[in-house]
N, C-alpha and C positions, 0 to 999 in steps of 0.2 A: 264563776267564769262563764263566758260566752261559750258554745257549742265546739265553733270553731278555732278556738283557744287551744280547748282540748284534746280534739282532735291533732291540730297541729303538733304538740305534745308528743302525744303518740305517736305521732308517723314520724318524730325525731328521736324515739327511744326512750321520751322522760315518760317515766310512771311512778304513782306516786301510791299508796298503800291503799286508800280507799277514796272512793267514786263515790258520791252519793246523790244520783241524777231523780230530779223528783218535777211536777210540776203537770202543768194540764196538757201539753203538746207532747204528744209519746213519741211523735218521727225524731227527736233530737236523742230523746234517750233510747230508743232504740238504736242510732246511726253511731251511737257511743259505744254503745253495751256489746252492739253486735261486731264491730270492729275490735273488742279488746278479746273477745271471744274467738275469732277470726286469726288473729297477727301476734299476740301477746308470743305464745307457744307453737311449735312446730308441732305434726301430727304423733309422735311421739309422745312429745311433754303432754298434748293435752291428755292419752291415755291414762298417766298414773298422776297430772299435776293438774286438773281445769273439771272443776264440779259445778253444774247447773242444778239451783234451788229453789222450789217454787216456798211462796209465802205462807200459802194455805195450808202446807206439810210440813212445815220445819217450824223450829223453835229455834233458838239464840242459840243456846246449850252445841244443837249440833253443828248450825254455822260457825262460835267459836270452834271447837273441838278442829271442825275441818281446816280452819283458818290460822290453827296452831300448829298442824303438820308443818314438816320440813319438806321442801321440793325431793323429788327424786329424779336427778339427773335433769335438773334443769331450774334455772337461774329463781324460777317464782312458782308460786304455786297461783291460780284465777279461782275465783269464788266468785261465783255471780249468784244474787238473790231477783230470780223475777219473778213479778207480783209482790212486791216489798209489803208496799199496802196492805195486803191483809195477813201478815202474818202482824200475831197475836203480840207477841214476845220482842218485835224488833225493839223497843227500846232499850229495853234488856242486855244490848248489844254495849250500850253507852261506856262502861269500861273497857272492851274492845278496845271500841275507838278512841278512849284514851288514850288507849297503848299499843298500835297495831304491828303484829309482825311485818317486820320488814324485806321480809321475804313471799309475803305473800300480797296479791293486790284483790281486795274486794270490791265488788259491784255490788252497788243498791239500788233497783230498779224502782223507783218511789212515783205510781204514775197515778195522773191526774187528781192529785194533791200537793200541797205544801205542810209543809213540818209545821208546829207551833213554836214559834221562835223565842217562846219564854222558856221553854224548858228547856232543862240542865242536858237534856237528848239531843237538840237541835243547837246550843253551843257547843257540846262536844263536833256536833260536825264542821259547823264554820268554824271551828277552831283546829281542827285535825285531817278534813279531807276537801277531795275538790268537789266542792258545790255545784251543779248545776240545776234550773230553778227558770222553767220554759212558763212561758205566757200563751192563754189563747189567742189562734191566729181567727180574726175578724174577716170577714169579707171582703173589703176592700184593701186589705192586706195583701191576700192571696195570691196576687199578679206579680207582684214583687218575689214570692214566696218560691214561684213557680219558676221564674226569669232565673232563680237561686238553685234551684234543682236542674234545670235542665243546663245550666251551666256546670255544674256539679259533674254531669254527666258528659262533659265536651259538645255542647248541644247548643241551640239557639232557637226561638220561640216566637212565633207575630200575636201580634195581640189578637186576631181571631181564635189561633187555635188557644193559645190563653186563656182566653173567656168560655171554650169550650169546655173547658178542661174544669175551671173554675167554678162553670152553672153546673155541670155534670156532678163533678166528685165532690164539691164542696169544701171545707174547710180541713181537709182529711191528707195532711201530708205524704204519709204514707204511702197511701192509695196513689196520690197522684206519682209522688217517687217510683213506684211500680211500674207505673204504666207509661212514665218517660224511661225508666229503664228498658222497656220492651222496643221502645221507637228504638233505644240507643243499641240497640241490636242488631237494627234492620239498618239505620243508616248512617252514613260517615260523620266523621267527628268535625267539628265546625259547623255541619248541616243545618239548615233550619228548617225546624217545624212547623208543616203549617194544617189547615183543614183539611186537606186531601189527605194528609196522613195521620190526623188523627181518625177522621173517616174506616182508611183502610185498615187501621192497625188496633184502636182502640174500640173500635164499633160505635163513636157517635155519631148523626150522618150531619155532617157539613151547612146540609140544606134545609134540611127536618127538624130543627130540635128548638128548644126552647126559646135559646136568643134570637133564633129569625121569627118565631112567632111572636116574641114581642116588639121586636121591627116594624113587622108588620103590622100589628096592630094598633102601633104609633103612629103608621101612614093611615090606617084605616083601609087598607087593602085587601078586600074583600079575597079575592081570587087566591090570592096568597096564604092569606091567613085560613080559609078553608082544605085549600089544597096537604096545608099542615099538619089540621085536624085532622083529616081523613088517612095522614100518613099514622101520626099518632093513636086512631080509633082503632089501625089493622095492626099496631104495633105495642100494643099496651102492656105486654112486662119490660119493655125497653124504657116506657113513658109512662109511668102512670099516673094518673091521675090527682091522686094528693102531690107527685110532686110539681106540676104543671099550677095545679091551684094555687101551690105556697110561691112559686117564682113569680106567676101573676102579681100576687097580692103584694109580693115586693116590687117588683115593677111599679103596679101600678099608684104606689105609695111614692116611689121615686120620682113619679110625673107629677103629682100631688104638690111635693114639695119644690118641684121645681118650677110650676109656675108661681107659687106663694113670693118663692127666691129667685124671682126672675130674673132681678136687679143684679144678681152678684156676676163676677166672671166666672169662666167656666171652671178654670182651676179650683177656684176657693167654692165655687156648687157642686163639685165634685166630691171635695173633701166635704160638708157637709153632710150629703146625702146619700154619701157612703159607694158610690161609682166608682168601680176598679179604674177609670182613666176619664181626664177631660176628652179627651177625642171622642169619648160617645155620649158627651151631653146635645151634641148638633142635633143628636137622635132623641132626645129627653127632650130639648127644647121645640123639635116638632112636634113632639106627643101634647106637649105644656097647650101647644097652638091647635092642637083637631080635637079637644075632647072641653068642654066647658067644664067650671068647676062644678056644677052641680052632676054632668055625667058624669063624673070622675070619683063625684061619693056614691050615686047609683052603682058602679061598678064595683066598687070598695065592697059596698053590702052585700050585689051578688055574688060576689067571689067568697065573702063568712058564708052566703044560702049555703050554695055548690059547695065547700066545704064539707058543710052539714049531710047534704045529700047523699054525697061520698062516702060516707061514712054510715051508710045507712039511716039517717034521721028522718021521720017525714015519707021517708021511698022503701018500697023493700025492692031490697036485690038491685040496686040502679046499674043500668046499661054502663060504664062510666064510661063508652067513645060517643053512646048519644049525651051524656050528663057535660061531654067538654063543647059536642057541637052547640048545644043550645048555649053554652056558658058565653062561647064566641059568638055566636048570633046578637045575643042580648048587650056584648062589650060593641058592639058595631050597628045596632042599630037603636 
């Protein structure tokens, strides 16, 4: 079942004996696990009827045992296993779940793995509980992902602060769900989000941060693109420097293929080359236009040096706000 299948479920009262939420994207099975944990039981019930089990400490033996109680004064008893993965024994469970008390509802926290669907373990589940089974979220996925969450939240989003959110936290649901839960705090519902508040609220600044240094350096804007630098050299645990080199190098791998793919429209160079939106290839295809193929594999290489530099290779102890200035001097002249 989809995410919000399940969900729906629940906030209509159908529950069904065992969850068994598994897969590489934890914000879905945690937005499950923690909602049944949450709403299942009133503060009561959870005292004598709602047990949290980590993997690493439990065996089968105890999770049945506890999942064989009878409620006490209240309609179910909640078993939840997080960190499913690594306990030793879950398979162990498999006649459980042949026959789960019906009075009681289990969680299996199954994160950033998938079952092996040949064993007699993994049909007992698609055959006896509700499945869910999350895909890694991709990059150019993310905007969508985000549009979902801040919705989620009674919220609305512009594709700046979007991309903000996106270069910053990365592929990281959670995290971003976090930190639109903190906006949904401060501001009314239908409101839309935009850089001034992710600025004021989230700490990335607006002006400073990675997407406008690669703007700029699509125009080749000297003024700008130092100005940047020097925000990033006096602010280097906000910025650092491996992660400025790794956005580059995707950047600049995106202008690579977009002049290769100059031909195509923007829509379908988008999808291609993995751009969270056609709207910002105008900006790819100026870069395509200021930098010749040959600077553009020059650039390529120095961005693996500077890596390396970074990392101590070749340098001891490198400065990295001068290791980013020279890195942009050399992308620019």
């Amino acid at each position: 079942m989809e995410s919000r299948d399940i969900l729906k479920e629940l906030k209509a009262g159908v529950y069904k004996p065992i969850y068994f939420l598994s897969g590489e994207e934890p914000y879905y099975i945690d937005q499950i696990s923690d909602y049944i944990e949450d709403h299942i039981l009133d503060e009561g019930g959870k005292a004598f009827n709602q047990v949290i089990l980590y993997g690493k400490e439990v065996d089968f033996k105890t999770v049945v045992d506890n999942a064989r109680q009878f409620p006490m004064m209240a309609p179910y008893r909640v078993i939840i296993i997080k960190e499913a993965q690594e306990m030793k024994s879950l398979t162990s469970l498999q006649s459980y779940i042949e026959n789960p008390s019906p009075q009681t509802i289990l969680v299996i926290n199954y994160k950033y793995k998938k079952v092996d669907k040949r064993t007699g373990f993994a049909k007992a589940i698609k055959a006896n509980a509700v499945l869910l089974e999350t895909k890694k979220i991709y990059d150019n996925q993310l905007p969508g992902y985000i549009d979902q969450i801040a919705k989620s939240n009674d919220l609305k989003i512009d594709q700046k602060a979007n991309v903000l959110l996106a270069t910053y936290i990365g592929a990281d649901l959670s995290k971003i769900n976090n930190e639109i839960g903190k906006l949904a705090l401060r501001l009314e519902k239908g409101e839309t989000i935009n850089a001034q508040h992710i600025e004021e609220f989230v700490g990335i600044s607006k002006d400073y941060n990675i997407f406008e240094l690669q703007n700029a350096l699509g125009k080749r804007d000297k003024v700008v693109s130092f100005r940047i630098v020097e925000y990033f050299a006096s602010n280097e645990k906000k910025n650092p420097l491996i992660v400025s080199i790794n956005s580059l190098y995707g950047y600049f791998t995106k202008v690579w293929q977009t002049q290769s793919l100059s031909s195509l429209d923007d829509k379908s160079l988008a999808s291609k080359i993995g751009v969270f939106s056609s709207f910002f290839m105008k900006d790819y295809r100026l870069a395509a236009r200021n930098y010749s193929k040959d600077k553009l594999k020059r650039i390529l290489l120095d961005l693996q040096e500077y890596d390396g530099y970074s990392k101590g290779v070749d340098r001891r102890n490198p400065d990295q706000g001068d290791l980013l200035k020279e890195l942009v001097f050399k992308i620019l002249n």
